[in-house]
C-alpha positions as CSV (number, residue, x, y, z in Angstrom):
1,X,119.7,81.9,79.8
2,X,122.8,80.7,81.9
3,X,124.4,77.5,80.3
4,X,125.5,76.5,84.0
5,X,124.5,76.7,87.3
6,X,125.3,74.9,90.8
7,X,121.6,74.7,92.0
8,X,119.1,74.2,89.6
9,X,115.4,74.9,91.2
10,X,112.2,73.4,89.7
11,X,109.1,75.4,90.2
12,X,108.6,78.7,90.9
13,X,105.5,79.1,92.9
14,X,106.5,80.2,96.7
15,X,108.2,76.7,97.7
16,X,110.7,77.6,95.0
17,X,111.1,80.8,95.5
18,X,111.2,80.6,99.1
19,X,113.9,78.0,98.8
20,X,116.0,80.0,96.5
21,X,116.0,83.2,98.6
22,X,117.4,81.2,101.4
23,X,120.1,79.7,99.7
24,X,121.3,82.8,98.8
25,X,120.8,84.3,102.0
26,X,123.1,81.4,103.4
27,X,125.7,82.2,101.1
28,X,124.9,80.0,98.3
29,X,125.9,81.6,94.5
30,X,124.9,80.5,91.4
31,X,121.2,79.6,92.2
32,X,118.6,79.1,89.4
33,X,114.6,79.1,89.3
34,X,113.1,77.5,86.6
35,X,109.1,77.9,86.0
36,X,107.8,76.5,83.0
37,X,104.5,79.5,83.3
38,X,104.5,82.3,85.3
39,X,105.7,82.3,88.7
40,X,103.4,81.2,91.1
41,X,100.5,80.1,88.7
42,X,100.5,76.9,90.2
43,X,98.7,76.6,93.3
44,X,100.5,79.8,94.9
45,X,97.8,81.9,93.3
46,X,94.9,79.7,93.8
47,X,95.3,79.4,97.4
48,X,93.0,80.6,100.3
49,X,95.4,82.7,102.3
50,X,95.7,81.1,105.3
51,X,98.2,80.7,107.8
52,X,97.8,78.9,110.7
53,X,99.1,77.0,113.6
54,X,96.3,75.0,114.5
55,X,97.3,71.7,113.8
56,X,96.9,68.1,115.5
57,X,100.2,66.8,115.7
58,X,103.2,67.9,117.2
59,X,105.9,68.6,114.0
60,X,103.0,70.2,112.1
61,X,102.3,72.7,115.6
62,X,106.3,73.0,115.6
63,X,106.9,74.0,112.2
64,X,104.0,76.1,111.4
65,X,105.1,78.1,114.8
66,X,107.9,79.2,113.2
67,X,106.6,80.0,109.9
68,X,105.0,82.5,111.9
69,X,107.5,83.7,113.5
70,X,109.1,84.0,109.8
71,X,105.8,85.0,108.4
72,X,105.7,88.3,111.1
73,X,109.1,89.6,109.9
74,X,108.3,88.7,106.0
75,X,107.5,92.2,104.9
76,X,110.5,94.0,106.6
77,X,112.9,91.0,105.2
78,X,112.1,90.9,101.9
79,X,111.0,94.7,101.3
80,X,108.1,94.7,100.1
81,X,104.5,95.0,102.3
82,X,103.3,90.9,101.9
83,X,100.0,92.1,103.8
84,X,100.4,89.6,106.6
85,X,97.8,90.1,108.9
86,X,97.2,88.0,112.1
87,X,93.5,88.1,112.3
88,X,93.0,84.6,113.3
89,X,91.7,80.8,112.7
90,X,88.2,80.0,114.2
91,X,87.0,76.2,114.1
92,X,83.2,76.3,114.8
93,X,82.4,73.2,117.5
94,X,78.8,71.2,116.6
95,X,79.1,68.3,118.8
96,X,81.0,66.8,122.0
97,X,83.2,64.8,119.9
98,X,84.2,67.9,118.0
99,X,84.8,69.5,120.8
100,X,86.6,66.7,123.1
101,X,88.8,66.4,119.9
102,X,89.4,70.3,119.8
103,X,90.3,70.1,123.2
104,X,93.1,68.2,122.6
105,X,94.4,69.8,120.0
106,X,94.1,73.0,122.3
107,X,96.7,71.0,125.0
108,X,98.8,70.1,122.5
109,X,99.4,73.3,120.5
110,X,99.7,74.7,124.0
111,X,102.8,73.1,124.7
112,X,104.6,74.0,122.1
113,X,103.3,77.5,123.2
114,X,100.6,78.3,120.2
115,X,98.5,80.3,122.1
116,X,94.9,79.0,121.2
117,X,92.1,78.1,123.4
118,X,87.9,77.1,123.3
119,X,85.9,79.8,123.5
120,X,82.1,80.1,123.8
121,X,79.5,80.7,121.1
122,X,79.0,84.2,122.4
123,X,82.7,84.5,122.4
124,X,82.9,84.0,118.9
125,X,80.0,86.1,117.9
126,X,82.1,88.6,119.4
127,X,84.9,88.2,116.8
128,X,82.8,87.7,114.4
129,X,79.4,89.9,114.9
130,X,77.5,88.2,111.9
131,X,78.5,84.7,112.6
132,X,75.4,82.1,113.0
133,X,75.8,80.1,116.0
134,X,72.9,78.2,115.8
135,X,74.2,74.5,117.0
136,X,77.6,75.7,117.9
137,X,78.7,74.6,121.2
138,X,82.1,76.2,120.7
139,X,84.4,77.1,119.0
140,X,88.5,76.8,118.8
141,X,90.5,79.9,118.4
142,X,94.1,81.5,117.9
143,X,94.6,85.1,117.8
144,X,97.9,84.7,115.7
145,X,97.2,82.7,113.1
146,X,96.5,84.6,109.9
147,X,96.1,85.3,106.6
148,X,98.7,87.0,103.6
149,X,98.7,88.1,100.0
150,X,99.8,85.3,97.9
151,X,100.8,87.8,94.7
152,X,102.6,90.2,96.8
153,X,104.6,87.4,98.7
154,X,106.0,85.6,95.5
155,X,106.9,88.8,93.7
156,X,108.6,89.8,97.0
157,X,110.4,86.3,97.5
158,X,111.3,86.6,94.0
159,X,112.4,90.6,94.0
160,X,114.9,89.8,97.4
161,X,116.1,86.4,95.6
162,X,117.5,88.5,92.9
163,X,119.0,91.1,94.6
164,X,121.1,88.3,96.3
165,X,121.6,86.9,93.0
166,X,119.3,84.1,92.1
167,X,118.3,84.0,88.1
168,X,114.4,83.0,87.8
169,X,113.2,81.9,84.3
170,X,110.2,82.3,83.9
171,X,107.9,79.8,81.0
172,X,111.3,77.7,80.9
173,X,110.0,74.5,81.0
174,X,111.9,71.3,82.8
175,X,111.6,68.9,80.0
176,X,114.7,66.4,81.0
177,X,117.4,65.5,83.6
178,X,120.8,64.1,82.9
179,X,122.1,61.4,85.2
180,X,124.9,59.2,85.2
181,X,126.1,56.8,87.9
182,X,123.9,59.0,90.2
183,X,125.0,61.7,89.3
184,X,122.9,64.8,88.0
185,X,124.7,66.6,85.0
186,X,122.3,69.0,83.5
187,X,118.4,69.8,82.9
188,X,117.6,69.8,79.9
189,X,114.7,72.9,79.4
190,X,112.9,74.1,76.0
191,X,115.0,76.9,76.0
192,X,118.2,74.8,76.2
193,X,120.5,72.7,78.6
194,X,121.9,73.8,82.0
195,X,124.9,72.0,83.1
196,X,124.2,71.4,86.9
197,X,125.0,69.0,89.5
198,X,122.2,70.3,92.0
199,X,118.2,69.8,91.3
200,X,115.7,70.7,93.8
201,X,112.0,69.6,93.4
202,X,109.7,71.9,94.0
203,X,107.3,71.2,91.5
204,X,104.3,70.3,93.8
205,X,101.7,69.1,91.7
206,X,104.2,68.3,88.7
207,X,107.1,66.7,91.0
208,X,105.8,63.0,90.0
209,X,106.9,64.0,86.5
210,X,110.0,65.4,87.7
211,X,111.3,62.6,89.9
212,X,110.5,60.3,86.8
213,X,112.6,62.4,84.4
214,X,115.5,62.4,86.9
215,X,114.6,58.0,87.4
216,X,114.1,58.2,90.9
217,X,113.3,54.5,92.0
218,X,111.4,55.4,94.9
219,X,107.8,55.8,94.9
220,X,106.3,59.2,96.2
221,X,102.5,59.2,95.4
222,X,101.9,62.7,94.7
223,X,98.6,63.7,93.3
224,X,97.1,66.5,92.1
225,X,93.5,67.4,93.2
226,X,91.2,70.2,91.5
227,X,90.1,72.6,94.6
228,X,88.0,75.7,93.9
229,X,88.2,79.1,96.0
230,X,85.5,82.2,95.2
231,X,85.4,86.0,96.0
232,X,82.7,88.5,96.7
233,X,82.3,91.4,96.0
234,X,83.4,93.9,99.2
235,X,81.7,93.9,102.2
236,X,82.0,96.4,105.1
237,X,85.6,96.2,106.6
238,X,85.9,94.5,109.6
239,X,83.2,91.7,109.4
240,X,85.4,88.6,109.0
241,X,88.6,88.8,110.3
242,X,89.7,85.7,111.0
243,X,89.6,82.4,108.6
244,X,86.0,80.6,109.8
245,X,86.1,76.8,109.8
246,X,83.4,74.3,109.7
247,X,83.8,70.9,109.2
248,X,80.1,70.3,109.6
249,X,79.0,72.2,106.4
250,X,81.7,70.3,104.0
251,X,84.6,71.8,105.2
252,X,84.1,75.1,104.3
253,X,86.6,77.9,104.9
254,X,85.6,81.9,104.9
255,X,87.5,85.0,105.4
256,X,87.5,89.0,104.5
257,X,90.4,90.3,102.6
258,X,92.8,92.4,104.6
259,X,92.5,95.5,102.1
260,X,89.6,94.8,99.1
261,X,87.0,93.8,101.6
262,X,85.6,90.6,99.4
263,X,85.3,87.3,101.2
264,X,86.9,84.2,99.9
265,X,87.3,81.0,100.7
266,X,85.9,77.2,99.7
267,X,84.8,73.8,100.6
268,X,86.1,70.4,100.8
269,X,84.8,69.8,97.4
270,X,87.3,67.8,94.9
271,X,87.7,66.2,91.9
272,X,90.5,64.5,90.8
273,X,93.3,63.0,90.1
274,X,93.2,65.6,87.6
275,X,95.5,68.4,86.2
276,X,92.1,70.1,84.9
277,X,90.9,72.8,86.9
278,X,88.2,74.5,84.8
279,X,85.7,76.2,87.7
280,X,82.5,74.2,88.2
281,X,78.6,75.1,88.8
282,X,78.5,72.3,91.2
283,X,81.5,74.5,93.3
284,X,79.4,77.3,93.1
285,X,76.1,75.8,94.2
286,X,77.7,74.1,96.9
287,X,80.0,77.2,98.5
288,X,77.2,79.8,98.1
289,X,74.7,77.5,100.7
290,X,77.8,77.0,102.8
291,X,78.7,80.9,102.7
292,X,75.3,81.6,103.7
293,X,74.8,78.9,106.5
294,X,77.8,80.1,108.5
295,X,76.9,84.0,108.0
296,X,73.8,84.3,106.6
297,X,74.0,88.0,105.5
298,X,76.4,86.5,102.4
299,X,73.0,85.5,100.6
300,X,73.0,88.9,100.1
301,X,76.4,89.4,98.2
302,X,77.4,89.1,94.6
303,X,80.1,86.4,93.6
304,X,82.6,88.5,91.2
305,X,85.4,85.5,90.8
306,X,85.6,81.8,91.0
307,X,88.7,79.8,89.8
308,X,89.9,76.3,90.3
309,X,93.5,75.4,91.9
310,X,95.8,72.2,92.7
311,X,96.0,70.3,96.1
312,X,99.0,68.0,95.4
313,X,97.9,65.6,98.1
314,X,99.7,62.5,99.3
315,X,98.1,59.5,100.9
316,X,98.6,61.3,104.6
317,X,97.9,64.9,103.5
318,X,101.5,66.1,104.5
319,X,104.4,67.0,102.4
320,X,107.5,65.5,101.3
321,X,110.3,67.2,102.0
322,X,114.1,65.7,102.0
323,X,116.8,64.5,100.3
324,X,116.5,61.3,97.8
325,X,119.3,58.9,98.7
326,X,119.8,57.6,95.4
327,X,120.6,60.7,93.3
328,X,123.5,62.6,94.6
329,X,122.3,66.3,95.2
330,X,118.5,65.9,94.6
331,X,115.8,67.0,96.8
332,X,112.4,67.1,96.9
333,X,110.3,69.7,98.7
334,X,106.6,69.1,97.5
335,X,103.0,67.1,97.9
336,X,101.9,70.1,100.5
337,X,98.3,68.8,100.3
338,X,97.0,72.4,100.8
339,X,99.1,73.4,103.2
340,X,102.5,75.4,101.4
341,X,101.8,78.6,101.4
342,X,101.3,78.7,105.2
343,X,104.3,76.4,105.4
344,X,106.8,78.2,102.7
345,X,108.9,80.4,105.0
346,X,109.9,77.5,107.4
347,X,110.2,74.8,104.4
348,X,112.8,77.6,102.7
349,X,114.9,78.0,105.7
350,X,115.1,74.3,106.0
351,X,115.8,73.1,102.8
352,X,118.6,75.5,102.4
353,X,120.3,74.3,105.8
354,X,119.7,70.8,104.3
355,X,121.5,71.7,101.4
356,X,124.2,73.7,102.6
357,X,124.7,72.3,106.0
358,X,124.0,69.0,105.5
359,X,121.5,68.9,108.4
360,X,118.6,71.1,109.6
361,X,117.1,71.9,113.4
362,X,114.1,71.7,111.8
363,X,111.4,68.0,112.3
364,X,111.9,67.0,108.4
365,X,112.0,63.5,109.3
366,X,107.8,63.8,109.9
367,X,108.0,64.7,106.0
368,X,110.9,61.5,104.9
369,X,109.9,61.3,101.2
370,X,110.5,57.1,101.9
371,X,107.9,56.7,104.3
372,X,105.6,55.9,101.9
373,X,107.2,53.1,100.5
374,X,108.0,51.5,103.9
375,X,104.1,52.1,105.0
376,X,104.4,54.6,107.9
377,X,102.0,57.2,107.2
378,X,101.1,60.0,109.4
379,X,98.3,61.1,111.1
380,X,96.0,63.0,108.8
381,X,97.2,66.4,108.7
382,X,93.7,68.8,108.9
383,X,92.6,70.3,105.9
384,X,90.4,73.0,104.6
385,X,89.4,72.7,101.7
């Protein structure tokens, strides 16, 4: 393991990684990943796949846009086949305030040229032939939002990182930072120190622990909540190709694997805050009823994996991404609330114009890491899940 480095990177689930490639794709040498498991055994690889656009406010529309943008040229950038597929994001509509409030998502994601729209309960049948419509009124849909392979993106992210010269370490755990005068001068790991005047947080669930080794005197509530996800067994190819949304059943969230054919997908089920995520009957119960309300043939179909994973929420459900004034050359890009994997291509070519540059074109104000402690939340960013 290198004794220094300029840039020292905490966490190597797809944040990390994400981060590191682009520093080194702007030039940066010298960059460093630490993981203290495997990469991306975090939330990376407990996460539902999604990637959309369908947001309700404005930064959150403008960022995820281009992610996807980032997200359709992935596989060609980073050599190696991510299985991005743009199958889609369908809310399912119960009521008029549903709707109305659907409706103005619709306008606003419009503007900023997200091409989604309210369809019709046959209209959505169409998409989705076994779908139940029973009490649907509508639904909400975007043709290019998607879905991707969570393994194949952080083992590409990390592959291209490399061949521009990144080091990754994997189960190299962050177990102190050096400062003086505000100052960082080294991480301090259990397989030794690295001299460094650079840290980046991307830690998600674990950053509270790494902002308090580093003594950072602001307050960023980051906590982490146990979500469950489940598979099927395969099912004809074809059936559900978008990711289904109801909020009425619990939040549940359903879609077909791009190549194995299994559905997977969750409810708005959590427990926490907790750092256990042992898989739970009541989960099970409560997603199998949910599968099976929204397409009733699911019933039917055998459950072959469940597994438990980390939202690192924060009060507002949005990340915290920036710079913290107090530490020269620390950063913090975590809290995603559900939402980084869909959000890591963007978030990576930010942070590393915020490092390197100085300044970014990108809306990270929305995400200020202070706004907490000067009590200007944002608007609830939608989760599923």
């Amino acid at each position: 393991m290198k004794s220094e480095a300029k840039t020292v990177i905490i966490g190597g689930g797809i944040i990390g990684l994400s981060v590191a490639y682009n520093l080194a794709k702007l030039g940066e040498s010298d960059v460093v990943v630490l993981e203290k498991g495997y990469l991306g055994n975090g939330s990376t690889f407990r996460c539902g796949t999604g990637i959309r656009q369908q947001f309700g406010d404005e930064v959150n529309i403008r960022m995820m846009k281009r992610s996807v943008e980032l997200w359709s040229g992935l596989s060609e950038e980073l050599g190696h086949n991510v299985e991005f597929k743009q199958g889609g994001y369908l809310f399912l509509l119960y009521d008029e305030e549903e709707l109305e409030s659907f409706k103005k998502n619709v306008r606003l994601q419009n503007r900023f040229g997200v091409p989604s729209r309210i369809i019709t309960p046959g209209e959505a049948r169409e998409i989705v032939p076994p779908l139940n419509t029973d009490g649907v009124i509508g639904a909400a849909w975007n043709h290019t939002d998607g879905k991707a392979n969570p393994f194949k993106v952080v083992f590409a992210y990390a592959d291209a990182a490399k061949r521009l010269g990144v080091e990754i370490y994997e189960y190299t755990e962050a177990k102190g930072i050096k400062v003086e005068n505000g100052k960082i001068k080294a991480v301090v790991t259990n397989r030794g120190e690295i001299k460094t005047g650079r840290v980046i947080n991307a830690a998600n669930a674990w950053a509270p622990k790494i902002n308090e080794m580093a003594g950072v005197p602001v307050d960023i509530p980051i906590h982490p909540y146990k979500h469950q996800g489940v598979k099927t067994e395969p099912i004809k190819p074809g059936q559900i190709e978008p990711m289904v949304v109801s909020f009425k059943h619990g939040g549940v969230y359903l879609t077909q694997e791009a190549n194995q054919g299994g559905v997977i997908g969750g409810y708005g089920l959590k427990y926490g805050p907790t750092y256990d995520i042992t898989p739970t009957h009541e989960f099970l119960r409560g997603v199998s009823y949910r599968f099976s309300q929204i397409i009733p043939a699911l019933k039917y179909i055998n459950v072959i994996r469940i597994w438990g994973g980390y939202y690192a929420e924060t009060p507002d459900g949005n990340a915290t991404i920036g710079r913290i004034n107090e530490i020269d050359e620390f950063y913090i890009a975590a809290g995603f609330s559900g939402h980084g994997f869909m959000l890591a291509p963007v978030v990576g070519e930010a942070m590393a114009e915020l490092v390197v540059n100085g300044k970014t074109d990108k809306p990270l104000d929305f995400y200020d890491p202070y706004r907490f402690e000067r009590g200007e939340l944002r608007g609830k960013a939608i989760q599923m899940g």
